[in-house]
VOBA-1610 file (N, C-alpha, C; in pm, whole numbers, padded with zeros to 5 digits, always signed):
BEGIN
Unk+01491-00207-00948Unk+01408-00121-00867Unk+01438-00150-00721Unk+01410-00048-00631Unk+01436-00097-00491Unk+01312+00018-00423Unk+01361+00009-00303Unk+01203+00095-00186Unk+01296+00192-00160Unk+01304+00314-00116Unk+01333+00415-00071Unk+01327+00353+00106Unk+01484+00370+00167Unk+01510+00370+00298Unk+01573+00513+00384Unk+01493+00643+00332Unk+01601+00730+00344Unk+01486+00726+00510Unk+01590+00879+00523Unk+01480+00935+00673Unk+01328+00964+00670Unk+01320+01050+00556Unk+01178+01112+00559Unk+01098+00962+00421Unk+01154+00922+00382Unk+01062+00840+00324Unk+01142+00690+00339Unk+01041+00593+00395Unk+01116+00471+00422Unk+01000+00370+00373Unk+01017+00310+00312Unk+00918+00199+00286Unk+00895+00078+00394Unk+00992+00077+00442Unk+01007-00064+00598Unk+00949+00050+00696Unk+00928+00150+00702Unk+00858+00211+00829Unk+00715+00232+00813Unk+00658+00169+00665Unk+00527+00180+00685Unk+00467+00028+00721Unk+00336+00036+00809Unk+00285-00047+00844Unk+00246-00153+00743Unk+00240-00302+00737Unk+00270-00386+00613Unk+00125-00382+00616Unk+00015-00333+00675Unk-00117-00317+00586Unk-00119-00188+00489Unk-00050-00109+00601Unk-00054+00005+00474Unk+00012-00050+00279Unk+00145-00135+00298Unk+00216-00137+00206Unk+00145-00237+00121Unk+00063-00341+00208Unk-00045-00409+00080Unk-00085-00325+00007Unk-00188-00227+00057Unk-00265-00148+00033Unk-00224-00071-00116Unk-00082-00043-00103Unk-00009+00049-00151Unk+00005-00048-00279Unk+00097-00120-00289Unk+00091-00280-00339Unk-00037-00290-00442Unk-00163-00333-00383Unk-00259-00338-00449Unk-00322-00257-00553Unk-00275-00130-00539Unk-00339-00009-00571Unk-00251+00010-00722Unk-00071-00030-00659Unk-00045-00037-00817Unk-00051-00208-00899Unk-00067-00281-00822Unk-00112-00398-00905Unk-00210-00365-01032Unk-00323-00297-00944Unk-00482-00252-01059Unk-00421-00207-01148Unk-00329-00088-01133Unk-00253-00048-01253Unk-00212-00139-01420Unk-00158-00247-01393Unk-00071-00337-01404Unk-00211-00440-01477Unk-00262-00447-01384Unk-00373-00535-01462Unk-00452-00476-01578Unk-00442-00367-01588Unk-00518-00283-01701Unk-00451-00324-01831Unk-00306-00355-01800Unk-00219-00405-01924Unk-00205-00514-01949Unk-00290-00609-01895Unk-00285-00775-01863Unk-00343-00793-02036Unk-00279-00898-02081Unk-00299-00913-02237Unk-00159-00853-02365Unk-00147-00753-02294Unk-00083-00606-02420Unk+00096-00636-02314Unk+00125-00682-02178Unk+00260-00657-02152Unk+00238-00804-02085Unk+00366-00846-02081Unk+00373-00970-01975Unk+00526-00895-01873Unk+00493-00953-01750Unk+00648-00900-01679Unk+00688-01046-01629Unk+00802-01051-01586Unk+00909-01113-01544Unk+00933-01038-01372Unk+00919-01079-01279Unk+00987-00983-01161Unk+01102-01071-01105Unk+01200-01047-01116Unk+01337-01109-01046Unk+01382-01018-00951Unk+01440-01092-00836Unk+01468-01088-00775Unk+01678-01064-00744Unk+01728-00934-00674Unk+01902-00985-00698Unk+01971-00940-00574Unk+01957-00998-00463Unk+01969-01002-00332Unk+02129-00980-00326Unk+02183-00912-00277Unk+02350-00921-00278Unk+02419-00942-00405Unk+02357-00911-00540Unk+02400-00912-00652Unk+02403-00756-00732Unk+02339-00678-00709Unk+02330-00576-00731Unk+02278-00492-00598Unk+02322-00315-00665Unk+02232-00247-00540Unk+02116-00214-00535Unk+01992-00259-00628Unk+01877-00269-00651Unk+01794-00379-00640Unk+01713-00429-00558Unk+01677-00526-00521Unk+01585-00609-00628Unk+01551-00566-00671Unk+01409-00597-00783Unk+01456-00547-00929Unk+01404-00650-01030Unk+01421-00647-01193Unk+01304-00669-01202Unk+01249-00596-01310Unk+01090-00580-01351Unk+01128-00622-01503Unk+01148-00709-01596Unk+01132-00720-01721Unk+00996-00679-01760Unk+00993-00657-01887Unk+00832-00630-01904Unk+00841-00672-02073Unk+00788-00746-02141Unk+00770-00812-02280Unk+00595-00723-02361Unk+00616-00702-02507Unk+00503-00685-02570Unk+00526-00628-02688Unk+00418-00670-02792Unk+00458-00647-02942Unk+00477-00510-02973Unk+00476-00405-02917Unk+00428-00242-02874Unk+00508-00164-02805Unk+00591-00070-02865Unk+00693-00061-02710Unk+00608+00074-02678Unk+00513+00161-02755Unk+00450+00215-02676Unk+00369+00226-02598Unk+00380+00050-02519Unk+00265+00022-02410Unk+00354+00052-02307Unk+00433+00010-02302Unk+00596+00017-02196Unk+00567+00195-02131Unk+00523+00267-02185Unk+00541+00451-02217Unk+00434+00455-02137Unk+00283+00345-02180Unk+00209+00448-02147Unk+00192+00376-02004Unk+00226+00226-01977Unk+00183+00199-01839Unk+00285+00249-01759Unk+00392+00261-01777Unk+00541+00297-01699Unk+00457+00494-01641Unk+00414+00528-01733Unk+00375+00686-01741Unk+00289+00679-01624Unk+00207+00588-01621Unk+00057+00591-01572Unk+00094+00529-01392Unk+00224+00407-01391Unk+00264+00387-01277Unk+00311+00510-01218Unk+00393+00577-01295Unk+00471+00646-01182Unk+00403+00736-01090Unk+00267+00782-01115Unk+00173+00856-01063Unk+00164+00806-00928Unk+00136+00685-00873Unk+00044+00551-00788Unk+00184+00620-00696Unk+00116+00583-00586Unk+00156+00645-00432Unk+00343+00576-00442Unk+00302+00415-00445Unk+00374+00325-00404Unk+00502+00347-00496Unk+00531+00365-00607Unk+00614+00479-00703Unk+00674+00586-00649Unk+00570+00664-00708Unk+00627+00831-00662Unk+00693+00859-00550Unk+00662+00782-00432Unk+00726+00803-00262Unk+00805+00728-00211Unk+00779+00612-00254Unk+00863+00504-00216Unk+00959+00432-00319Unk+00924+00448-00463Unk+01045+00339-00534Unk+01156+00427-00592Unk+01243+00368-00577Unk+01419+00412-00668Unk+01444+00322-00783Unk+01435+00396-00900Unk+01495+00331-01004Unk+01608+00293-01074Unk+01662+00225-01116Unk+01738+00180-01237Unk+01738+00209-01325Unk+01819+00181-01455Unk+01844+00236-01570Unk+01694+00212-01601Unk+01656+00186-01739Unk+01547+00157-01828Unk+01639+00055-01966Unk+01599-00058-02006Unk+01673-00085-02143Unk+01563-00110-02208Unk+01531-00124-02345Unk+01461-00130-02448Unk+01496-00207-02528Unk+01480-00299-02592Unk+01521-00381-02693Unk+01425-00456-02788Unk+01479-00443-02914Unk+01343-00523-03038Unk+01404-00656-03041Unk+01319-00775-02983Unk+01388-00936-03069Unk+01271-00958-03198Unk+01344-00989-03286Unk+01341-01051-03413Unk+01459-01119-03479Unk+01374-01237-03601Unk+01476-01315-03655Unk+01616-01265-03699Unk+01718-01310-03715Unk+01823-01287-03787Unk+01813-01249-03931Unk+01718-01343-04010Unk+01664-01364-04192Unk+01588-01202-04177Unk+01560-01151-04064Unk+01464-01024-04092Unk+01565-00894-04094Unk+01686-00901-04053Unk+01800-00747-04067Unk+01825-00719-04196Unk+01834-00870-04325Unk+01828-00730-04429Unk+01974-00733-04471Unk+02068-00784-04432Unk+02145-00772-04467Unk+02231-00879-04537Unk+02222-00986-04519Unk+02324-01125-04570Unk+02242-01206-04655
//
């Protein structure tokens, strides 16, 4: 994930109370799923062209749907963030595929 630096929408040109603000507003989001998702936020400074990795873990991948759905609404999203792919993945045992 990264902030939008274009002309008409810049995330470094808003005032850093505003961007708490902004910040906070999708945190609440985020906390509604506290229990049901855990995230990971990494960080990849000169490693990629996206500044921010959001992992997100939970037994449910249709929690992933509905909080991802419910973020993208929140100011700090919709105006300001650029995304990355999306990956999805199930971990379970090896003894559980079923096959050997």
């Amino acid at each position: 994930m990264d902030k939008k630096r274009g002309e008409i929408k810049n995330w470094y040109e808003v005032s850093i109370r505003d961007r708490q603000k902004l910040m906070h507003e999708h945190g609440l989001i985020g906390r509604k799923y506290a229990g049901s998702v855990k995230q990971i936020i990494s960080g990849s400074i000169g490693l990629r062209r996206l500044e921010v990795g959001v992992d997100l873990f939970a037994d449910d991948p249709l929690v992933f749907k509905k909080l991802i759905y419910e973020m993208r609404f929140d100011e700090a999203s919709a105006a300001y963030a650029l995304f990355g792919s999306f990956y999805i993945g199930l971990q379970f045992k090896a003894a559980d595929l079923g096959c050997c």
